[in-house]
ROGU-17575 format. One line per 4 residues: number of its first residue (from 1); their letters; for each residue x, y, z of C-alpha. Coordinates in pm, whole numbers, padded with zeros to 5 digits. Example, Ala and Ser with C-alpha at 12.3 -4.5 7.8 and 13.67 -1.06 7.14 Angstrom:
BEGIN
1> AS> 01230 -00450 00780  01367 -00106 00714
This chain:
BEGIN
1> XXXX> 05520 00328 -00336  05148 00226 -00200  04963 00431 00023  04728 00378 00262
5> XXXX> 04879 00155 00493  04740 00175 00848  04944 00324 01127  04943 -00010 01311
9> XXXX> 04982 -00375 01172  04632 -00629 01152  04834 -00820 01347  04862 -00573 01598
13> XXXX> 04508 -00450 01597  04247 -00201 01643  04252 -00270 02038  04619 -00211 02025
17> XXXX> 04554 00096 01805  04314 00248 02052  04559 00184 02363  04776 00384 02150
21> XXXX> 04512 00646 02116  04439 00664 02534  04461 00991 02635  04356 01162 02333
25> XXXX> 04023 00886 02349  04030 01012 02773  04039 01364 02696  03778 01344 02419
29> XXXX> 03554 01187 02661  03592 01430 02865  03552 01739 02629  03216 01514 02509
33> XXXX> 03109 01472 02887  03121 01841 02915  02951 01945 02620  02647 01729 02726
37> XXXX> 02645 01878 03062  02670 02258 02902  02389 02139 02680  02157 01979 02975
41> XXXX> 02222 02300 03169  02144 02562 02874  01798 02337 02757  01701 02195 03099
45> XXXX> 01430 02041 02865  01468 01846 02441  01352 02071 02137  01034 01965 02023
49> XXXX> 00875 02081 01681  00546 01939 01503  00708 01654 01352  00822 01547 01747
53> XXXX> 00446 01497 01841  00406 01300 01558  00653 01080 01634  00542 01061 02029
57> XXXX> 00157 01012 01869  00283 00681 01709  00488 00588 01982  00207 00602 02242
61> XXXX> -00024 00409 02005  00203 00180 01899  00066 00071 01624  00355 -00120 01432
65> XXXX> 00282 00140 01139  00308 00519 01131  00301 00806 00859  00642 00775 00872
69> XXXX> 00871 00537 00896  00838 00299 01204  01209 00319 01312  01205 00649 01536
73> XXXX> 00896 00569 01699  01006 00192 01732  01318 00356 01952  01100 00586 02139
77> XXXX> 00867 00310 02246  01154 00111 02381  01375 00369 02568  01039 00475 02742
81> XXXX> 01031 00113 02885  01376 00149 03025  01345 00482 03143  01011 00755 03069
85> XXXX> 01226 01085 03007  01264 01255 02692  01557 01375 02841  01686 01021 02817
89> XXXX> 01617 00935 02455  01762 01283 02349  02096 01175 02580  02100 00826 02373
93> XXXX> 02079 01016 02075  02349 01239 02180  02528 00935 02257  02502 00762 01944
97> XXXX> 02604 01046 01771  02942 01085 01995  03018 00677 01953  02972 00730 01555
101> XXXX> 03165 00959 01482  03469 00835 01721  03483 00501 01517  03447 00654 01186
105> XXXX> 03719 00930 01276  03913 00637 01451  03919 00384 01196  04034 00587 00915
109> XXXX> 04284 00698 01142  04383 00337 01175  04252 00220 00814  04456 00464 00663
113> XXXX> 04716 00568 00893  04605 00933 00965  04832 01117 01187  04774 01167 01539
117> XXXX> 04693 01521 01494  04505 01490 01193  04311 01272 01398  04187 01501 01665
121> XXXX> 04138 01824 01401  03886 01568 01300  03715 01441 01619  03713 01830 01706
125> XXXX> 03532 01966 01354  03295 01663 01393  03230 01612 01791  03216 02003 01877
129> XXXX> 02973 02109 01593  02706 02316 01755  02471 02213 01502  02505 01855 01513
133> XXXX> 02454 01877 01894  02158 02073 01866  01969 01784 01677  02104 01528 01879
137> XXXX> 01827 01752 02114  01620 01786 01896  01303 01438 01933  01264 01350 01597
141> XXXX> 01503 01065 01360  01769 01255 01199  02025 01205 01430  01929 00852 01478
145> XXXX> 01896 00846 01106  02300 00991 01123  02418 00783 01363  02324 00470 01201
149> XXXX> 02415 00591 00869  02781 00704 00995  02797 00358 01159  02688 00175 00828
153> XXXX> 02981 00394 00664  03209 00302 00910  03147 -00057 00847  03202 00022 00458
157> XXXX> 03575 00152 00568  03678 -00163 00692  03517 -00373 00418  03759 -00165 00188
161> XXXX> 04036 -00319 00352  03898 -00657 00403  03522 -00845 00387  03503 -01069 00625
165> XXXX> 03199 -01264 00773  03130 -01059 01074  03149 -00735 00815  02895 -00899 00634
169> XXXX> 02662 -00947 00903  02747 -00626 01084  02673 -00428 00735  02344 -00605 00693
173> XXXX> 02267 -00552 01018  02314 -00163 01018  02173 -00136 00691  01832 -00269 00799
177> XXXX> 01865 -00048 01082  01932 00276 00822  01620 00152 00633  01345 00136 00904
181> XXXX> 01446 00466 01061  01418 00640 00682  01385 00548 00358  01668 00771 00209
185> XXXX> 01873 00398 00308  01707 00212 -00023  01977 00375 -00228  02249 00226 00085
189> XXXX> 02225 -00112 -00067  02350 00005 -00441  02674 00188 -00237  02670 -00145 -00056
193> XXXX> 02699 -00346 -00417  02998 -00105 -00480  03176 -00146 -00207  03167 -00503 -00180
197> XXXX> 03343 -00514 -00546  03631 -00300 -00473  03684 -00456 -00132  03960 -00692 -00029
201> XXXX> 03863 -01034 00039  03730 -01377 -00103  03517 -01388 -00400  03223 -01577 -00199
205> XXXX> 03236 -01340 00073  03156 -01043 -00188  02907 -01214 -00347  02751 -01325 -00018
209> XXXX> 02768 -00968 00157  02567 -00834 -00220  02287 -01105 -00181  02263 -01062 00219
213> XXXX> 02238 -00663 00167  01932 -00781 -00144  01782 -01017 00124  01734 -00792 00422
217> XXXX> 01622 -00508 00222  01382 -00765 00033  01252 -00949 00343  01225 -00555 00516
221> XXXX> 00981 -00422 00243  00838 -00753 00236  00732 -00755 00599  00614 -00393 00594
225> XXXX> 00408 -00529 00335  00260 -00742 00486  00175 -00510 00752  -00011 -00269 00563
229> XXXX> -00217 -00571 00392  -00310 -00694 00721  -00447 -00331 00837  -00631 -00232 00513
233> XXXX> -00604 -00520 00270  -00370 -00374 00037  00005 -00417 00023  00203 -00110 00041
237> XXXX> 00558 -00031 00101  00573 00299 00192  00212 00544 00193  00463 00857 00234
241> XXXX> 00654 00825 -00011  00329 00803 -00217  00219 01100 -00089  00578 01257 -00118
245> XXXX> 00591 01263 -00485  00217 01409 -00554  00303 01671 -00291  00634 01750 -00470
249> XXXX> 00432 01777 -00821  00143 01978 -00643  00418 02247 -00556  00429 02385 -00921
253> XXXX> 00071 02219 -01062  -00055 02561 -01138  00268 02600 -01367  00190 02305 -01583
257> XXXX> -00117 02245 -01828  -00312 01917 -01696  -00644 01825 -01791  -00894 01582 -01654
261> XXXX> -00864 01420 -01990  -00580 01308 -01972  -00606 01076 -01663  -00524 00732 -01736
265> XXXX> -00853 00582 -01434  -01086 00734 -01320  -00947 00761 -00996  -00697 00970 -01123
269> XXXX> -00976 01210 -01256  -01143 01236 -00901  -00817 01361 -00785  -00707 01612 -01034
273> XXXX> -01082 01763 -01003  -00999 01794 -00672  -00661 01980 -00710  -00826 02192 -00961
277> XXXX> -01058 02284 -00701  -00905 02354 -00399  -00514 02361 -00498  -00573 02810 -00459
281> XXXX> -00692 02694 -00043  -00285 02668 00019  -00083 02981 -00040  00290 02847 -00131
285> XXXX> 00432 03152 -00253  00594 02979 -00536  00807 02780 -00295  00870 02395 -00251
289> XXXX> 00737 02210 00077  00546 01952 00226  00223 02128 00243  -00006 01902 00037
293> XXXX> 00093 01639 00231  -00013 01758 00595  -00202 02095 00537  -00563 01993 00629
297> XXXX> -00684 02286 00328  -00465 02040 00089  -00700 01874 -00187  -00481 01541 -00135
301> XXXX> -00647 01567 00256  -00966 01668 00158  -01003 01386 -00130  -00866 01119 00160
305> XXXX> -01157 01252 00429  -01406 01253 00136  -01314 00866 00064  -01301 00799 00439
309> XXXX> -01623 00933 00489  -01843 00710 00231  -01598 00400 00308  -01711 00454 00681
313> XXXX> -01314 00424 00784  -01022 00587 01022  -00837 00854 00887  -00521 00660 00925
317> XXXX> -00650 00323 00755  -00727 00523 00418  -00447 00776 00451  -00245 00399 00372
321> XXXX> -00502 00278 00138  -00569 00582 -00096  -00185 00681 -00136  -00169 00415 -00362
325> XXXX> -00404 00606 -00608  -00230 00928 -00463  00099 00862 -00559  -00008 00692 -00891
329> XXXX> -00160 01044 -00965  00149 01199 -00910  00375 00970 -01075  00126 01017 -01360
333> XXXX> 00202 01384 -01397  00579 01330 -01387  00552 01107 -01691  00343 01365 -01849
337> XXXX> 00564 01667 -01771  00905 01533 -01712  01111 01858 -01805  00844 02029 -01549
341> XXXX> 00968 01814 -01207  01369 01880 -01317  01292 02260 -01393  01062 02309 -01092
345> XXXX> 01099 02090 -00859  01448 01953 -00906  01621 02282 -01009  01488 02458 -00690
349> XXXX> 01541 02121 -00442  01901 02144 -00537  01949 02512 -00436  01775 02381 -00100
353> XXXX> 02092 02087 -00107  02324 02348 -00135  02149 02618 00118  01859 02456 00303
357> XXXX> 01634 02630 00515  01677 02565 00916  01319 02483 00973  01296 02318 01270
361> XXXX> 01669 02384 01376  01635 02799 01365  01560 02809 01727  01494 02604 02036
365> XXXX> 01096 02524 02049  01059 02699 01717  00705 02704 01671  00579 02671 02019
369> XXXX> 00757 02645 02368  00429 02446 02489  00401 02084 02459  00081 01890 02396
373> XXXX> -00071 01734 02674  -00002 01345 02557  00364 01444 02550  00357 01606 02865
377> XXXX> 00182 01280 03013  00392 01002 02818  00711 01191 02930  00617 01267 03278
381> XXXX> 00702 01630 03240  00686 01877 03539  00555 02140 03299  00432 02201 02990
385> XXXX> 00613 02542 02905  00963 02397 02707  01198 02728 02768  01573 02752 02771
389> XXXX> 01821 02931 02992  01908 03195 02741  01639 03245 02424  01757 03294 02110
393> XXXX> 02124 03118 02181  02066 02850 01911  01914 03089 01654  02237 03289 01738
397> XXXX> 02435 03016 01654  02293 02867 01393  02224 03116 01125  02566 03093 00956
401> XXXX> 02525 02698 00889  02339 02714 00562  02647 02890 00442  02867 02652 00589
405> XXXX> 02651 02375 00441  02666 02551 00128  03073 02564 00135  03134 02216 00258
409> XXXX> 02922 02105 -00041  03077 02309 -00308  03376 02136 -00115  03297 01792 -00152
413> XXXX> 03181 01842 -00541  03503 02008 -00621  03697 01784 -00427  03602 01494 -00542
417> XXXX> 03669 01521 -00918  03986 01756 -00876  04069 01450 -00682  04018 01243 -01002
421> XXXX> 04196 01496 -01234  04504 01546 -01068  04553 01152 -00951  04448 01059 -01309
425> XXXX> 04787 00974 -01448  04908 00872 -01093  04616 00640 -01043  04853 00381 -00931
429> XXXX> 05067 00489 -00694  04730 00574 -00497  04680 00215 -00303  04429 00006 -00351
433> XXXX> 04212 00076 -00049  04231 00437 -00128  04104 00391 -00466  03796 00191 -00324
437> XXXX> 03742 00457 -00078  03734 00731 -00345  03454 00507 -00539  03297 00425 -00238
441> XXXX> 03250 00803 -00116  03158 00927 -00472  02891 00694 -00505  02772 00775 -00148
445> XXXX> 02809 01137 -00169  02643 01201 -00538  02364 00921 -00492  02261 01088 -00152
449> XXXX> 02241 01446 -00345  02024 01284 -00615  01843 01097 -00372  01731 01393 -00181
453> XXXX> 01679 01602 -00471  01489 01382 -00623  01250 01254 -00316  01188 01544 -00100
457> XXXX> 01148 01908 -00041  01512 01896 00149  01575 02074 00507  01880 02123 00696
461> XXXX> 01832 01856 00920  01825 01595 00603  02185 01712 00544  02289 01611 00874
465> XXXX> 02536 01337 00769  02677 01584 00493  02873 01772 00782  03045 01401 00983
469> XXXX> 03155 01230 00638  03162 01522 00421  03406 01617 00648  03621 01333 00744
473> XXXX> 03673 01132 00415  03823 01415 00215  04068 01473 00434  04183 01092 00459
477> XXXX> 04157 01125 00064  04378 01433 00031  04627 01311 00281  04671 01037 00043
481> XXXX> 04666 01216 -00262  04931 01483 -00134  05163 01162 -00043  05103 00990 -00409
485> XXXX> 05220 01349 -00546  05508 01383 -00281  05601 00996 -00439  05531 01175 -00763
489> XXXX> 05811 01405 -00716  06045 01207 -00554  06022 00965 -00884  06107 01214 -01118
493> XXXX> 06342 01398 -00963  06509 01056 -00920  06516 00992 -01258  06621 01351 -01293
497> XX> 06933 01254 -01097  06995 00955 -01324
């Protein structure tokens, strides 16, 4: 007996399947219709924290590069030319996020012939989560960064079944898109690789679908290259994630013996005197974060205005150029004191994985309900005080999620090699596409833990996409692997008969 056959035919389609689907798909629109209203009415106005300025700063310059990646910005700019609201990119974003999750939800529903009713315990966990509606409110990238991702996985699910053309240039398509909005999507393209291998389909289509995914990944970090060598005559792919990984090391410096004699250039040696000096300015409390890399007291900052200074430059121009020598420092001290980033960095980052702080997401406006004047003017606001209809309602509401984040997680890691265990000796009555998904989401699932463990001082608004896919594809696995054990049964107890 194989499993995983969809509910409807190919021949009959994922229209037909969706006609099928009508008034659950009306009602859901509905429900989703609602919710946006109810949200509109109880934040008249969208959350904005220090990293939302930011974004609106590059935006308004538009200067093809940022600190960050270009992506959010790049959608800011053009939604402003169709419409200037905030209001309006938050409602795309809110949009996106609703459209996502209805095709993922819906196409392993038709993929792998999930029950009606399975189906809508689905859309409901995924499409009436407070907290993902919250940071579809919330201007910065990480539901954008969701969206896309959940889209990119979606387009995974029905390369499982089949790789076709229009897959392939779909995938690369959304993959690219992943990429410029954050750079967590350079791992995408080795999930990609897998899933391309264990999906149905022509030999030359998989291969072609592996080199695409190489080529637009290639030819993106190629071009942003090639930006950054045109601005300050050095290429560099990304200056933050230099910066990221000196920050991350700079977190538990005073834990770890490092003298100036050791520097491999002396470049390296102007920074570490510089740490020496002022790494006391920034009081950390022994805890991870991103303060070296935007605290203006941070020796990183103060070694970047000394060089702009004597090279006569803007800030921004040798914020790019020095995080070359920046993040060579701290890649320097990892080599040096491996066993120190996994015991004090790593260690701790994964407790964040498992139960992040809310940062941004603890309460509407967190850190100030007053917007800065360029926002106020780019978004035509009628005021400049941000306040919602009832104060405190989202820190109300969202101080249980770290424990829910927490749970889903232990979830998911459980889940995924009891899954293994108990369908090791069944393997085979598991169907082929089921199989592929189970790779497919392991590699996804673990290489986005090590990812952000590895990379970044993690938040809850990173883990985002944890609580859409960490939710749906176990349950289309377990529905599976409960029918291969029903089969299971029935087999023996057959042969029992016999």
């Amino acid at each position: 007996m194989k499993i995983g056959k969809p509910a409807l035919s190919f021949k009959e389609g994922f229209v037909a399947y969706l006609a099928n689907q009508k008034k659950s798909l009306a009602i859901w629109f509905s429900v989703v219709l609602i919710q946006g209203a109810l949200l509109n009415f109880l934040f008249p106005y969208p959350d904005f924290f220090s990293d939302s300025y930011t974004y609106v700063q590059d935006a308004i310059t538009d200067l093809g590069l940022s600190f960050r990646p270009q992506g959010y910005p790049d959608y800011l700019i053009h939604l402003h030319r169709i419409l200037p609201s905030a209001g309006f990119a938050v409602f795309i974003q809110y949009l996106l996020f609703v459209l996502s999750s209805l095709l993922c939800v819906l196409s392993c529903g038709y993929l792998f012939g999930l029950s009606h009713r399975k189906t809508n315990w689905l859309l409901a966990a995924v499409l009436l989560n407070p907290m993902l509606v919250f940071t579809s409110n919330l201007v910065s990238s990480d539901s954008l960064f969701c969206s896309l991702t959940v889209f990119w996985f979606t387009s995974l699910l029905w390369m499982i079944r089949k790789a076709g053309w229009a897959n392939v240039v779909i995938h690369a398509i959304l993959l690219v898109a992943c990429l410029h909005v954050r750079y967590t999507a350079l791992f995408y393209i080795f999930v990609s690789a897998i899933t391309f291998i264990v999906a149905g389909g022509k030999p030359s289509i998989k291969i072609m679908g592996i080199l695409a995914s190489v080529l637009v990944i290639w030819t993106y970090i190629n071009r942003q290259e090639d930006k950054t060598e045109k601005l300050v005559n050095e290429r560099v792919f990304s200056a933050f994630s230099n910066w990221q990984i000196a920050n991350n090391v700079l977190c538990y410096y005073k834990k770890i013996d490092v003298q100036g004699s050791d520097m491999p250039s002396k470049e390296d040696s102007i920074i570490n005197y510089a740490v020496k000096r002022f790494i006391d300015t920034i009081y950390t409390d022994g805890h991870l974060g991103t303060q070296y890399m935007w605290d203006k007291r941070s020796p990183l900052k103060r070694y970047v205005v000394m060089r702009a200074r004597l090279d006569k430059e803007k800030y921004f121009q040798e914020w790019i150029l020095r995080s070359v020598e920046i993040g060579e420092y701290g890649r320097t001290l990892v080599k040096q004191h491996p066993m120190a980033y996994v015991r004090y960095f790593m260690f701790p980052n994964f407790k964040n994985f498992l139960v992040p702080d809310l940062e941004a997401l603890e309460d509407y406006n967190i850190y100030d309900l007053t917007v800065t004047k360029d926002c106020k003017e780019w978004y035509n606001l009628d005021t400049d005080f941000l306040s919602p209809r009832y104060l405190r309602l989202e820190k109300y509401l969202m101080r249980v999620f770290p424990y829910l984040n927490c749970g889903l997680n232990l979830f998911n890691i459980a889940f995924l090699f009891l899954f293994l265990f108990s369908n090791w000796k069944r393997w085979k009555l598991l169907g082929k596409d089921i199989r592929s998904l189970f790779l497919v989401w392991g590699a996804f699932y673990f290489g986005y833990m090590l990812f952000s463990v590895v990379s970044a001082y993690i938040v809850f608004r990173y883990l985002e996409v944890i609580f859409v896919l960490g939710v749906i594809i176990p349950v289309v696995l377990y529905s599976h692997s409960y029918k291969s054990w029903q089969a299971a049964g029935s087999k023996i107890a057959g042969s029992n008969l016999k």
